[in-house]
N, C-alpha and C positions, 0 to 999 in steps of 0.2 A: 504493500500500500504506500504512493507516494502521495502525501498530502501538499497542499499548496501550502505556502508560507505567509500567515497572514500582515500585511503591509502594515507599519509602524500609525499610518494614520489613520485605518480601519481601527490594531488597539488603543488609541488614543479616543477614538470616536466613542468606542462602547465604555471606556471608562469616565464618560463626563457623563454630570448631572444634565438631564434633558427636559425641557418644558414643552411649552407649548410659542409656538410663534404667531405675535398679533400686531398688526401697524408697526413690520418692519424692524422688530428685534424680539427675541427670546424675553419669555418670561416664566421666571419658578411659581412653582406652587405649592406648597403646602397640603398634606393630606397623602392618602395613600396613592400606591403607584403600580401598576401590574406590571411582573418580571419577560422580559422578553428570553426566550431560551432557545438554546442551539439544540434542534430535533434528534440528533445525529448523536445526542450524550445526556440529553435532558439537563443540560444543566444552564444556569442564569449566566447570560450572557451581560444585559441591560435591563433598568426600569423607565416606565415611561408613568407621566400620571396620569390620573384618574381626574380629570380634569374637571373641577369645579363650575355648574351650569354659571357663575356670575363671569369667569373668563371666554365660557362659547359665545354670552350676550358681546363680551367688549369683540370677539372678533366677529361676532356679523356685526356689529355697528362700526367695526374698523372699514370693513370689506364693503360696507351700505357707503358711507362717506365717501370713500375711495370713486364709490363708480358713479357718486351724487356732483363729488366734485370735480368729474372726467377728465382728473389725472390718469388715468389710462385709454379711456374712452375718447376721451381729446385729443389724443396724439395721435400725426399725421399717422395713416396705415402702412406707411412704408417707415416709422419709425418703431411700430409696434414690432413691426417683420425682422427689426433688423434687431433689436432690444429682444427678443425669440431665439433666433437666428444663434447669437452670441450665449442667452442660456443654454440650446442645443451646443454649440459647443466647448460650453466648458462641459457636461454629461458627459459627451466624448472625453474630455480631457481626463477626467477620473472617474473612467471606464473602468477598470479593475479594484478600485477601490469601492463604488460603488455595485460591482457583481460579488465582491465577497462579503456586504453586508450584506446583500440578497440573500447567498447561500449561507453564512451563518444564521438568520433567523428565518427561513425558510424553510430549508432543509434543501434543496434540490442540487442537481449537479452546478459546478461551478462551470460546464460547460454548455449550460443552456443559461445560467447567467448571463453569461458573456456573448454569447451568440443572441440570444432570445432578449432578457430582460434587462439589457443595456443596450445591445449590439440593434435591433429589432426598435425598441424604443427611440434610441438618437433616429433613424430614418424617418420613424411616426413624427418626431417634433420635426424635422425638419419640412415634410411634407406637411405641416398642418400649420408651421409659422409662414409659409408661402400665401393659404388661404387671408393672410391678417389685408394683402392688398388684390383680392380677386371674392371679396363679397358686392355681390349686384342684387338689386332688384330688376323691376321692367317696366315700360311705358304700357298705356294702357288708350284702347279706342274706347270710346265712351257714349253712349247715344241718348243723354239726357236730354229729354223735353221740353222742361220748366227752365228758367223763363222762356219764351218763343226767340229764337235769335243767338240765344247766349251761346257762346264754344265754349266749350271746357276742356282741359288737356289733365291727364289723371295719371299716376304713374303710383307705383309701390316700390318704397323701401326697405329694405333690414334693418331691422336696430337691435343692439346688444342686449339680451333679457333683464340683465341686472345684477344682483349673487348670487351666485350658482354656489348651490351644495354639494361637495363632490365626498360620497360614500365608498370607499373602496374597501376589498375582501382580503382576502391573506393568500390566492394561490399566487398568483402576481403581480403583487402590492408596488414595485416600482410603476409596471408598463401600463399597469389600470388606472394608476395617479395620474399619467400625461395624458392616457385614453379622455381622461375628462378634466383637465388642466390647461391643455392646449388648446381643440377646439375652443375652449371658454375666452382664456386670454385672445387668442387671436381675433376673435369678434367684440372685442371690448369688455367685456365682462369684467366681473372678479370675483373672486372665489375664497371658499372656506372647506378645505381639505378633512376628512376624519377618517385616518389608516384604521386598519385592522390591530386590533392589538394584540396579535401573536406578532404584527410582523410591520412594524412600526420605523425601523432603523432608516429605510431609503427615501423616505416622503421626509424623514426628517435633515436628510441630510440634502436633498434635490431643494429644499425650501431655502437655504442658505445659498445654492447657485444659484436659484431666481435671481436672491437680493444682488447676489454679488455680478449679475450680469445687467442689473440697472432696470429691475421691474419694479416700481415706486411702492413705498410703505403703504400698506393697506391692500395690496390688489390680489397676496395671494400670502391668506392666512393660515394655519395650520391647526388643531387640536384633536388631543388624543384623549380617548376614555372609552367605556363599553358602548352599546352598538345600543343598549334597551336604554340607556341614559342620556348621554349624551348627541348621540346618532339618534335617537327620537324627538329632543330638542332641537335637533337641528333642521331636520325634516318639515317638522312643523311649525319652525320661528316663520313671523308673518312679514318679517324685510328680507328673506329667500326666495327669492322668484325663478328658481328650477334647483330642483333635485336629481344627480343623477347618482342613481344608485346598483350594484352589481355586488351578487350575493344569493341568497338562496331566494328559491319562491315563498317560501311562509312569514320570510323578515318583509321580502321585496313587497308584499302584499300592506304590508303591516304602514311600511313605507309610503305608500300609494294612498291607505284611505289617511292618513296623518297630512299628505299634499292636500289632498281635495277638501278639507277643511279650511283652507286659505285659497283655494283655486291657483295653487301652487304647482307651474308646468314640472313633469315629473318623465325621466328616462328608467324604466327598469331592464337589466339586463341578469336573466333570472338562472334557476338549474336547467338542465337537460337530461333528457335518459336517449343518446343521440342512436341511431340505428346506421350499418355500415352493412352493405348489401349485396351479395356476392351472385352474379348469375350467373348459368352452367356455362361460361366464355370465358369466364372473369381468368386470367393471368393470375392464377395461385399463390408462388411466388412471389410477383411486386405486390399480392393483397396481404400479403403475410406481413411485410414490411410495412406496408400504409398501415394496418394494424394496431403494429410495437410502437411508430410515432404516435396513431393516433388514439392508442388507447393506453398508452404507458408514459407518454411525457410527461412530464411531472408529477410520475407515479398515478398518473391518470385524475389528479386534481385539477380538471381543467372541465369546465363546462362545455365545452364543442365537443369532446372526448366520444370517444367510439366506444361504446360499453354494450350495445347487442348487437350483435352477429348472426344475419341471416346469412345462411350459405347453401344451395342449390345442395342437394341429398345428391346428386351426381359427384359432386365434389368434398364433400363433409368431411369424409372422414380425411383425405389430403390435408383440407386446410385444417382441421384439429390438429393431426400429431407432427404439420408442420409447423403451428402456433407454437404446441406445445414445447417441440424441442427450440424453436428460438429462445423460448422464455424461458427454457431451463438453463439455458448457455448464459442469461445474462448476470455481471459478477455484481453483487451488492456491497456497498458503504458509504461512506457519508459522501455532503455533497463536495468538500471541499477536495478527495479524492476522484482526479480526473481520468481516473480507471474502472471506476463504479458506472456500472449501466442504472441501478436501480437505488436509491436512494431514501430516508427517512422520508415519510408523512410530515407532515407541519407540528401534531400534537398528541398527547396521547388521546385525547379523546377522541380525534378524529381514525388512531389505530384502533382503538377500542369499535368504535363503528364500523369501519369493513369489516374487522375481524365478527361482528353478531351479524355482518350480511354472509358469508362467506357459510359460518356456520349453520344459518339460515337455509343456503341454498342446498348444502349438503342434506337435511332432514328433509327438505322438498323433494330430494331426489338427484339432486344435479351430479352428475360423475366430477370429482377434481380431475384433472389429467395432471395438471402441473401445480408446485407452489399449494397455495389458501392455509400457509402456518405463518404465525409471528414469528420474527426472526430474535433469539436470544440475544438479549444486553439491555443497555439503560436508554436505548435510542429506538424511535418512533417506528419502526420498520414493520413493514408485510411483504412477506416473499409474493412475485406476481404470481397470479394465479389465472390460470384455463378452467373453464368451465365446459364441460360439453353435456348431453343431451338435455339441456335445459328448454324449460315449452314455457307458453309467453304467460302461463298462471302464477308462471313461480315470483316470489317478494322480488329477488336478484334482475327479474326481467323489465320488471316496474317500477321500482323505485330507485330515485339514483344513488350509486354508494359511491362516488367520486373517491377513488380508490384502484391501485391495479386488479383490476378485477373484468375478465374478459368471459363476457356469458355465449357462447355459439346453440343456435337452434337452425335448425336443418329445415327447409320448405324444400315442396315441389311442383306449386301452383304460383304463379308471379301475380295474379291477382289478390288468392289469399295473403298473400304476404306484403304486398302491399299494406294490405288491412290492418295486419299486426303491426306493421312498423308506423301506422298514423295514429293506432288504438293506444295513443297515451296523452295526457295532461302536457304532456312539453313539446314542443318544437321549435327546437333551438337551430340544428346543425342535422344533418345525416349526409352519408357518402351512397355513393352506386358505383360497383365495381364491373365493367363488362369491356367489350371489345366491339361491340353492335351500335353504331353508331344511331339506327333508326330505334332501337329500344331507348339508347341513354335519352332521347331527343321526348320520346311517346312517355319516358316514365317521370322523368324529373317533376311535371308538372303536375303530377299526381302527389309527388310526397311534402307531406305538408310540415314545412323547416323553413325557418328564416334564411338558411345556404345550404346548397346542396352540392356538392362537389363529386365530379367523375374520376373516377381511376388514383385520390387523393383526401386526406381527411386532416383537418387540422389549421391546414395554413391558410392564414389573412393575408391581405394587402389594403396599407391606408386609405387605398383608390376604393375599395370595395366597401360598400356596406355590411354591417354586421350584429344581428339581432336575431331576437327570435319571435315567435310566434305563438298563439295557446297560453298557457302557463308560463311558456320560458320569457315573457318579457314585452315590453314596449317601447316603441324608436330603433333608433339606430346607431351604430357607433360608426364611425369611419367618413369619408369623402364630404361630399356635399350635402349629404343625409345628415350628417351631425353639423355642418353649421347652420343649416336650420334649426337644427334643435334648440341652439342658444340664440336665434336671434329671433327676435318679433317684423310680423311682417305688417309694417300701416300704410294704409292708401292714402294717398295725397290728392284732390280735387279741387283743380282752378279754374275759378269762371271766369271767363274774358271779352 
């Protein structure tokens, strides 16, 4: 095992006292504080606090001021782009410094840090501080009546919502932070950030490149605390004029009716239980690998994640015991170890839950082929796990365990299967595996997902929209989908 060396200014970062950041510098607070811990050994890395509701009020009234008094909303849009621009590039600058606080309070590989959740993210900001000077509205033809005579010339603009609440989750707490930080910023906005507190380290550390890259006091404030506390206050404070939130369906709901008590615009981006869908054509081999990314990256804590596996009965058992021996071959330990395929969970409770789904599916019936044991020691581990003859009644089919955990059911009618894979509450993501170009074209539009992806499971692009559908959520993340989201559209009408 060769572990990476953690950088002098990562240990420097975990040992200072941390607050909360409002109107453009830190501030402590008093009271208790929840331990941030490395997955990988269970032990306290960092404390962050429990942020007292009278500090959330001063940072939305920081973040209200800020965008009352359009110090950011004011400035030319090519000064926003370039003030963006320059925070994107320091991120780049301390790229490594910023993926090993990923993977210590995470748990994942240090190699999807770097790639994914830094690497992935600078191109997000960069693509999204572009949008700060190519927001349009449009002219409009108009055929008003009254008075007899009068022209009118009518046109719609965007305007920036105001402060945006931005809730983010613990699987990738850096790239989720920009996911709804940049859009905001770039259409004027400003914003009040609340991490995950399992995993709190990079939003705190990304808030200090803001400052230091010249995005003015007040326009991107930060606090931390529980999600029922504070994250409910935030939701529903009444100078919050969008919420976007990403996280489970039963918070995200919880989220949504706490908006609509203010007519508070609201983004939810929810679970998934995603279906990855193999027809008797499908290329065996590259669906085995689309698979292991897309159902094992980040130990499968990912909501686009590929967790049921329909696979033509022609082909079943191939792609079982060829899942299965990938999955066997792959080596486990922590994330900081760039040798490790498979890596700790976030937490133990989140071990503790795959491990009651797994043993779940086992009583239902399910065959283990590979894996479904906790891995012995003090760190968050579940060996991945193959599931085969699983039918779509069992808990493992239906509910998500966001977890490596890959359930395969065998069809032989493409209609009935269809069925199954729409016959759930979420619709977030699913894949189509085939080689028939007039099937991918005839079924796509059948399966009901926010994306649908051919021959591929998993991978975004800034350009692309991304959301879900049913239970899994509302709006959109990414392109020109999300900066509407932050911006209001008002009609302008002149009589002349």
């Amino acid at each position: 095992m060769s572990k990476v060396e953690i950088l002098p200014q990562v240990a420097a970062f975990l040992e200072r006292r941390h607050g909360c950041f409002i109107d453009g510098q830190w501030v402590l607070t008093e009271g208790p504080t929840t331990p941030v811990l490395n997955p990988a050994t269970g032990e306290t890395i960092a404390a962050v606090p429990d942020v007292p509701l009278e500090y959330l009020e001063r940072a939305v009234q920081s973040a209200h001021k800020a965008f009352k008094s359009g110090v950011w909303s004011g400035l030319r849009p090519a000064d926003r782009e370039r003030i963006l621009l320059r925070f994107t590039a320091l991120v780049e600058e301390h790229a490594e410094e910023l993926a090993q606080l990923e993977t210590l309070s995470q748990g994942k590989s240090i190699n999807i840090s770097r790639m994914l959740d830094v690497g992935a993210t600078v191109e997000f900001m960069r693509y999204m501080s572009g949008w700060a000077t190519k927001i349009e509205g449009q002219t409009l033809d108009v055929s008003i009546p009254l008075p007899p005579g009068t022209r009118f010339t009518a046109f719609a603009r965007r305007e920036p919502v105001g402060v945006v609440a931005g809730i983010v989750p613990w699987n990738f707490p850096m790239m989720i932070t920009t996911w709804k930080l940049m859009p905001a910023l770039a259409c004027g906005c400003t914003v009040v950030i609340k991490p995950a507190s399992e995993t709190p380290l990079t939003a705190l550390r990304l808030v200090e490149l803001a400052h230091e890259a010249g995005i003015p006091p007040g326009v991107f404030n930060l606090v931390t605390g529980g999600g029922s506390t504070v994250g409910n206050a935030l939701a529903s404070h009444p100078l919050v004029s969008k919420v976007s939130f990403t996280g489970s369906t039963a918070v995200g709901k919880s989220v949504g009716v706490a908006c609509m008590e203010n007519m508070t615009r609201f983004a939810l981006e929810l679970g998934g239980k995603n279906p990855m869908i193999l027809l008797e054509d499908a290329d065996v081999e590259k669906a085995i690998q689309g698979a292991m990314l897309g159902g094992l990256l980040n130990q499968g804590q990912v909501c686009a994640a590929a967790s049921r596996f329909y696979v033509h009965q022609s082909r079943y058992e191939e792609f079982v015991q060829g899942l299965a021996a990938a999955v066997k071959g792959l080596s486990i330990g922590p994330g900081m170890d760039p040798e490790a395929a498979i890596n700790p969970l976030v937490s133990r409770k989140q071990q503790q839950s795959v491990l009651k789904h797994i043993d779940l599916a086992r009583q239902e019936g399910a065959r283990v082929v590979a894996g479904g044991e906790r891995v012995d020691g003090d760190g968050f581990f579940v060996q991945p796990t193959v599931l085969a003859d699983v039918n779509h009644e069992m808990t493992v089919a239906r509910e998500e365990v966001f977890g490596p955990v890959l359930s395969v059911i065998p069809f032989t009618d493409e209609d009935a299967m269809i069925e199954l894979a729409n016959d759930s509450p979420y619709g977030l993501a699913a894949s189509l595996w085939t080689n028939d170009l007039s099937k991918a074209m005839n079924l796509v539009p059948r399966i009901e997902a926010g994306t649908v992806w051919v021959n591929a499971h998993v991978l975004l692009d800034p350009n692309m929209p991304f959301g879900g559908v049913k239970q899994s959520g509302m709006g959109r993340e990414f392109g020109r989908a999300v900066i509407e989201a932050y911006t209001e559209l008002k009609s302008v009408c002149i009589a002349h």
